[in-house]
N, C-alpha and C positions, 0 to 999 in steps of 0.2 A: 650239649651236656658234657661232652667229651673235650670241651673246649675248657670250661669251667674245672674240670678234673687236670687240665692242664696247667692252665692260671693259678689251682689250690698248690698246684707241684712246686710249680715258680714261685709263691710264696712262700711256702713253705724250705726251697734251700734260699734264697734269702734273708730270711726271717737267724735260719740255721747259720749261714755264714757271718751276719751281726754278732748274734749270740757266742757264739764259737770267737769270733774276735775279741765282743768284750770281755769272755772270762780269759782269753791268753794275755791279754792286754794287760786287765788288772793285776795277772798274776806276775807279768814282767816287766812290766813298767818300767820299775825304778831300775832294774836290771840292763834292761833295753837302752836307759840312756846313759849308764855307766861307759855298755858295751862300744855307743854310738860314739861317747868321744873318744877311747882307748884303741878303737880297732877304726876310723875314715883319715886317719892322717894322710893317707897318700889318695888320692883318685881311683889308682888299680882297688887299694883295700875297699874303698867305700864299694863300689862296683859289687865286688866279692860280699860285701855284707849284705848292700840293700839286698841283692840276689836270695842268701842264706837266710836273710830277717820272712824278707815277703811269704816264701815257701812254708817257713817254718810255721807262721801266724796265719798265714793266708788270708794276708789283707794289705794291700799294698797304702788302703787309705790311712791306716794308722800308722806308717812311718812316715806317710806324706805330711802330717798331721806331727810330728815329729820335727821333722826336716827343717818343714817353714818355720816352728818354735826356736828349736837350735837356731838356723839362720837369723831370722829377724834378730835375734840374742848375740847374732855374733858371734856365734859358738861354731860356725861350719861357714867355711869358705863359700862362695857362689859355684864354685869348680866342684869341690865337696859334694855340695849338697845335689848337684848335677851328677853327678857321679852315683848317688845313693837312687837316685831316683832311675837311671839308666839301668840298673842291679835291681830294683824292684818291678820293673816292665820284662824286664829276665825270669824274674820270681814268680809272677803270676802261672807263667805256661805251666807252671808244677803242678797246678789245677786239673788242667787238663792230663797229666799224667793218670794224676791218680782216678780220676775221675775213667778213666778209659780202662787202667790197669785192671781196677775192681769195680765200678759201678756198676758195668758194662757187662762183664766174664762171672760175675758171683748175683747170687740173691739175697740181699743183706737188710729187706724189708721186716724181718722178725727180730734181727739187732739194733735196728732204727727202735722199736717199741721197747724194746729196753735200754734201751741208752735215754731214750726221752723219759719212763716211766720212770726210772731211777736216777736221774739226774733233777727231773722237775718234784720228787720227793724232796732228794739233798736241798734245793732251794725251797722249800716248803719248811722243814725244821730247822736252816741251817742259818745264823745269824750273817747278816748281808756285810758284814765289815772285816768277815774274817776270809784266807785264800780257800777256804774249802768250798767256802758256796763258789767264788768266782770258779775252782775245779768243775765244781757239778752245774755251774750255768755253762761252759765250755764244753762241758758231757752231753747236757740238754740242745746246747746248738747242734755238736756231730751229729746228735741221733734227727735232728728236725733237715740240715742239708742232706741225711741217706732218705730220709720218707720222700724229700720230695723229688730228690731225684728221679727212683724209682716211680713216683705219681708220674713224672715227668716222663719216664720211660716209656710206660702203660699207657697212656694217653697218648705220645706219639703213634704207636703203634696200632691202635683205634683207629686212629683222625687222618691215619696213613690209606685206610680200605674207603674213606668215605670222603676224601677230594679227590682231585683229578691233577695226579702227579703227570701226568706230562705237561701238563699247563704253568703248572710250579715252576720243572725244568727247563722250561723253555723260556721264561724269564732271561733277563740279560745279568749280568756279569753286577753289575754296578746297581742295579735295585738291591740286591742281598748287601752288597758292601755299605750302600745307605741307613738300610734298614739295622745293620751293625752298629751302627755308627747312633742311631738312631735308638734301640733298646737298650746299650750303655750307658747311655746320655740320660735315660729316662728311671732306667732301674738303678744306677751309678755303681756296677756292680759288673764288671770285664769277667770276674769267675761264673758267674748266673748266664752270659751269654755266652758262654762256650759249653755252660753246659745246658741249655736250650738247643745248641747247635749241635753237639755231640748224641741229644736225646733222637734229633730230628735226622739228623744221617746214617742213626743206629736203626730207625725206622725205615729208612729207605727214602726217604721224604726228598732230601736231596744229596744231589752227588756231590763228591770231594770238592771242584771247583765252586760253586758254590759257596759250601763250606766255609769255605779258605776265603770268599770272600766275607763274608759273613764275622769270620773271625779278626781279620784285618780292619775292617769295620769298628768293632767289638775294641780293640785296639787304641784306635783314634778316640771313641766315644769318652773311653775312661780319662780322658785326659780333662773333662769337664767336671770330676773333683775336686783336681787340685786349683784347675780356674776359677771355682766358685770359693776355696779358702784365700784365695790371692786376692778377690773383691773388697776394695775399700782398704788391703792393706796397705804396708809400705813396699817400697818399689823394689826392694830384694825379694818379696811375696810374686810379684809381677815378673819378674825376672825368671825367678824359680819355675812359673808356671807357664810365659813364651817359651823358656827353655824346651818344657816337655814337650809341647804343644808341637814345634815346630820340628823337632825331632823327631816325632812320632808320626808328625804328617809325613815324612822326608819318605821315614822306614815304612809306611805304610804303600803312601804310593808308588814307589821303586818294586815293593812286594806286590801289589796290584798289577802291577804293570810290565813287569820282569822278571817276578818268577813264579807268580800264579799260574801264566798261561804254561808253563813246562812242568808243572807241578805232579803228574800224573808219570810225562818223564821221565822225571827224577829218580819218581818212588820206582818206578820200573827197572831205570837201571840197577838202581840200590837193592832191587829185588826186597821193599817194602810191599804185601800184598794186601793188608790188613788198612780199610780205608780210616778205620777212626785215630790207627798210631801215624799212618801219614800224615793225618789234618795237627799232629800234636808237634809232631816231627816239623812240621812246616810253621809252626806256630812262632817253634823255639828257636828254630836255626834264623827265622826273617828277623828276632827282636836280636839274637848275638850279632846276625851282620849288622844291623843298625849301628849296635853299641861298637862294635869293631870300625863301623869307618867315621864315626862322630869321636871314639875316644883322643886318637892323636890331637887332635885339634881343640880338646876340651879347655883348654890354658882360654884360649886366643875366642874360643867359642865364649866361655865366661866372658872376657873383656868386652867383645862384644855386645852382650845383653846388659853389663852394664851403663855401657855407650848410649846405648838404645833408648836402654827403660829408667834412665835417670830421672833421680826428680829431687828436686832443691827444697822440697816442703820436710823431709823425713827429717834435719836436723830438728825442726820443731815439732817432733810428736816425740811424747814421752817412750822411752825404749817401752816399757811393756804393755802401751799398746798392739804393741809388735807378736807380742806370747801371749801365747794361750796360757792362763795359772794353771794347769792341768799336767803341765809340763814342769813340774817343781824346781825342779835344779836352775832350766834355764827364766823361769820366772821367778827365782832368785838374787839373782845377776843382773835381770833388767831393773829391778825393784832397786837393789844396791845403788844399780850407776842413777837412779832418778833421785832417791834420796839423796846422795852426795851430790848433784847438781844441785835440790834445792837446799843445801847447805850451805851451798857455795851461793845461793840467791841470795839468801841471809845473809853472810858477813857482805856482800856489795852492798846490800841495802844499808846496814851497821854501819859501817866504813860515810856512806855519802849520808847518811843523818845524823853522823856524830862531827861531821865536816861540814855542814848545813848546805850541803850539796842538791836537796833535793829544798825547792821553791816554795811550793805549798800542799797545803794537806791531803790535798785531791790526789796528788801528783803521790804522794804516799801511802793514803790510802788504797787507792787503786792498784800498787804492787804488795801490799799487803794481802789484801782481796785475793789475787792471784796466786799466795802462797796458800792461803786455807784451801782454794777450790785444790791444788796440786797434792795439797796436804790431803783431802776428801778421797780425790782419785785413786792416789796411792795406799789408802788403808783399808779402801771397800778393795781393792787386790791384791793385799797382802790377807786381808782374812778369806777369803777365794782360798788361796795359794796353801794358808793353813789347814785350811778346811781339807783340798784334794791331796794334802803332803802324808806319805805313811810311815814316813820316818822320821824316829823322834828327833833324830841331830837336826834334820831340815824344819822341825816346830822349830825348836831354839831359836835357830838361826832368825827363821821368819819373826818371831816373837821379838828378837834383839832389834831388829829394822823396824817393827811395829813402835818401840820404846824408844828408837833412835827418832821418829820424824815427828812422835808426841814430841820430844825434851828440843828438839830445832824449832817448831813452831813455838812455843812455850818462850823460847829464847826471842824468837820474833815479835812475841806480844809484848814482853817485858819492852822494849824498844817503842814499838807503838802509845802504849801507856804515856811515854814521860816524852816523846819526842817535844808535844807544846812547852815544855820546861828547860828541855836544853837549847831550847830559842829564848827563853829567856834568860836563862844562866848566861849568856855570851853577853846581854847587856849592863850584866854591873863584872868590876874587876875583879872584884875576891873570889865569887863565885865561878869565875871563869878562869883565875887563879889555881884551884883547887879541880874542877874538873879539867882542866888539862889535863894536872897530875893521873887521874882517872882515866883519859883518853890515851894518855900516850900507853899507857898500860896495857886496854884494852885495843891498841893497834898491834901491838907488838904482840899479843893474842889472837887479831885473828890472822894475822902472817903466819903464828904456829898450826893455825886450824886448817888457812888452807895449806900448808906444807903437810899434815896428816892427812888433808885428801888426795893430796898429791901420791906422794908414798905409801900410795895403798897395799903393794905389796912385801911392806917389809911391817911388823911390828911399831907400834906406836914409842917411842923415848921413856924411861921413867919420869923423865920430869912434865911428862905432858902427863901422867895419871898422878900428880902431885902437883898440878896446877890449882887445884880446889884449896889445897891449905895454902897456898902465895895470893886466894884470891880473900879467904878469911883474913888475910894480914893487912891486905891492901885496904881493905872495906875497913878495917877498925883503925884504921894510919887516916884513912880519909876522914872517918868521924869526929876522930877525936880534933882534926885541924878545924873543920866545921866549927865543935862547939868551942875551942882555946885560942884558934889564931887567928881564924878570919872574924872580922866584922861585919857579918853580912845578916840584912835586914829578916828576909826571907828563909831562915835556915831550915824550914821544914820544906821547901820543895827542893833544896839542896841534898837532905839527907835522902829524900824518896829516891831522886835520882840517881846517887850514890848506891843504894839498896839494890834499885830495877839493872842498875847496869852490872853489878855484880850476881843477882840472878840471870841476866842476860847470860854472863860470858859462863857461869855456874852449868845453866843448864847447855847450852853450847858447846862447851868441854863433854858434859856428858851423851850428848848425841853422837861428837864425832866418834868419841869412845868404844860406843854400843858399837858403831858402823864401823870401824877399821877394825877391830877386833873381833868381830862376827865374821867379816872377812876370810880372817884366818884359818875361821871353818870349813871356808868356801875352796874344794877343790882347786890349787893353783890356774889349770887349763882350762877351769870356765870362765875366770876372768880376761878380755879382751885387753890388748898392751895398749890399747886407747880410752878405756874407763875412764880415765881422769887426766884427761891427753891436756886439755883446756887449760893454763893459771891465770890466777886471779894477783894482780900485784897491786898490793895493798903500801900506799904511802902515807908518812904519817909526821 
């Protein structure tokens, strides 16, 4: 029975610690990734944040969840984002601080019932979209991780008179380090096993060594997080997550094996008497030596796992496959550079079927086909991205990208419609007379279109937002030759033509428009100086 009142404990600061995450989370989100590009520029700073972020939230999963976002985005170095995550394995031991400071020393089970009582009210009248409820669901998790600690506490201290603790103790060294390693893994939740383990050594259950293994353990375990968000991703997700992985094992086993066994020691010399501040003590000092003999080397450490975990497929996945839409800003930026690549699809395909470069229909259909399905992907995550965005500049934005890949595709079909007709236009001479005139126009248009994706970081030209009236001039220069100069049999599939490509390059202009100009919106420093690394050189 007293097993079960242990188990309610354990769910109960889990439960708590989620909750607690999701209302800090929602409440700083957009805050959080302001913070995260202005303050990781250097290694040391990320170090210093991941550390200051994890403690604060106390959840090291939501920055990891972060990290990989920025990364795959390109938004954070490989070093970077190593760096952040090195600073958040720092950040968790604050858990155990406080957990030991007050969990421990005070009885705080009748503030647990009012933090829960009063906070699961605020979420009962409180509308779910606004920061107040996410306050009182943050409220409702503190009050849910003090009850179950305490469950947890009281139950140890049971289940302590009714086994047979020398049989415990007498366990080896490395079954508790397993078994760390092993409830981390299982609950995904490094704070819940130190405080399973802080409850159990506050009982007497077992001693410091132990402990310490147990907590080391606990350590390694958590590192199966961020391996489970790396699955299936791209290979800076992979990177990110050998990185931790083999770091942690380094730090752990070195701590296992090196300064576990002096552990007791230590606290002696240090005249530490208090077994639950030495297990906190030892917690904190094994993950800073970690990051202290990994940091020098952090440059060459990155290059490395680049080396390693390369893969030649990420050129061909769309960047935001790569982000999570949840992460607004930097699934922003992935959306941007995918859109402007399939912009840049479109005038290739323009270019080789206004040049009759492409053979037969199959052969264009089937890169057509492939712009819709890209067109599909990118708009079921842009309304995602809408959906989870709380700020109105970032609607806009998204809104302007959503209307940018409508007016590109748009452009695309105008092209598909009439392509059977500019294969036939090339076989009489007036008609092929006349849309040259058309062609060369619209070549020397999309040279301006890819030069505006090109120069993504500066302002688009006047004369490229006054392309629309030089395209009404050209479209009624071309008609009137149509019906007064040329002699041509067929002059209704001439004029269509004439029409479709002047919608073509109409709505083209107004895609790239939307897109480099939303841009502007876009924080300088989220954009990568290889966005639009690629040219397309268009001859004509």
């Amino acid at each position: 029975m007293n097993f079960w009142a242990l188990l309610a404990g354990l769910g109960f600061f889990i439960l708590g610690m989620r909750e607690l995450e999701s209302g800090l989370s929602g409440l700083s989100h957009q805050r959080l990734q302001l913070i995260l590009k202005k303050h990781t520029d250097t290694p040391f700073k990320g170090v210093i944040f991941g550390t200051i972020a994890t403690a604060i939230l106390q959840s090291s999963s939501l920055l990891s969840l972060i990290i990989l976002a920025f990364a795959s985005a390109s938004l954070l170095s490989l070093a970077g984002s190593l760096a952040l995550i090195f600073g958040a394995n720092l950040g968790t031991t604050f858990t155990g601080w406080i957990i030991t400071t007050l969990g421990f020393k005070f009885d705080f089970a009748s503030i647990s019932y009012v933090l829960i009582g009063g906070g699961a009210l605020g979420l009962t009248l409180l509308n779910e979209s606004s920061n107040r409820y996410l306050l009182f669901k943050a409220i409702t998790g503190l009050g849910l991780l003090i009850l179950g600690l305490n469950e947890m506490k009281d139950a140890t201290m049971i289940i302590r008179d009714q086994i047979d603790i020398a049989a415990l103790q007498e366990m080896p060294v490395w079954v508790f380090f397993v078994a760390g390693v092993v409830i981390a893994s299982i609950i995904q939740s490094s704070s819940a096993t130190i405080g399973i383990t802080l409850a159990a050594m506050n009982a007497g259950m077992i001693d410091l060594i132990d402990a310490g293994a147990l907590v080391i353990g606990a350590d390694l375990g958590t590192t199966s997080t961020l391996l489970l968000g790396a699955l299936g991703g791209a290979s800076v997700k992979k990177q990110i997550a050998a990185g931790q992985i083999i770091f942690n094992f380094v730090t752990n086993i070195v701590a296992l094996f090196c300064l576990l066994p002096f552990l007791k020691d230590i606290l002696q010399w240090l005249n530490i008497t208090d077994p639950l501040y030495g297990l906190v003590i030892f917690h904190t000092v094994f993950n800073f030596l970690g990051i202290a003999a990994f940091f020098p080397f952090l440059k060459h450490y990155a290059l490395w796992l680049e080396k390693v975990f390369h893969s030649t497929q990420d050129k061909q996945t769309l960047s935001l496959d790569k982000v999570d839409s949840q992460i607004t800003e930097a699934a922003i930026k992935a959306a941007f550079e995918d859109i402007a690549m399939l912009a840049k699809k479109i005038t290739v395909l323009t270019h080789k079927t206004l040049n009759l470069q492409i053979k037969n229909d199959s052969d264009f259909l089937k890169k057509y086909a492939e712009l819709k399905r890209l067109e599909s992907h990118i708009l079921q995550y842009l309304l995602l991205t809408q959906t989870n965005a709380s700020d109105a500049k970032d609607k806009q934005i998204v809104l302007n990208l959503i209307q940018s890949i409508r007016y590109a595709i748009l452009a695309a079909k105008s092209i598909k419609d009439i392509r059977h007709n500019i294969v036939s236009i090339y076989q009489t001479q007036d008609g092929l007379q006349s849309f040259e005139s058309l062609r060369e126009f619209l070549m020397l248009m999309l040279v301006e279109v890819n030069r505006g994706l090109l120069n993504h970081k500066q302002k688009l030209p006047d004369n490229f937002h006054q392309l629309e009236g030089a395209l009404v001039e050209e479209y009624e220069k071309q008609v009137a030759k149509v019906y007064y100069e040329y002699d041509i049999h067929d002059k209704s599939s001439l004029l269509n033509v004439i029409r479709e490509l002047t919608e073509f390059a109409r709505h083209l202009n107004k895609s790239v428009i939307l897109l480099v100009d939303s841009e502007q919106l876009i924080p300088m420093d989220m954009v990568s100086n290889n966005t639009m690394s690629s040219d397309i050189k268009l001859k004509h």
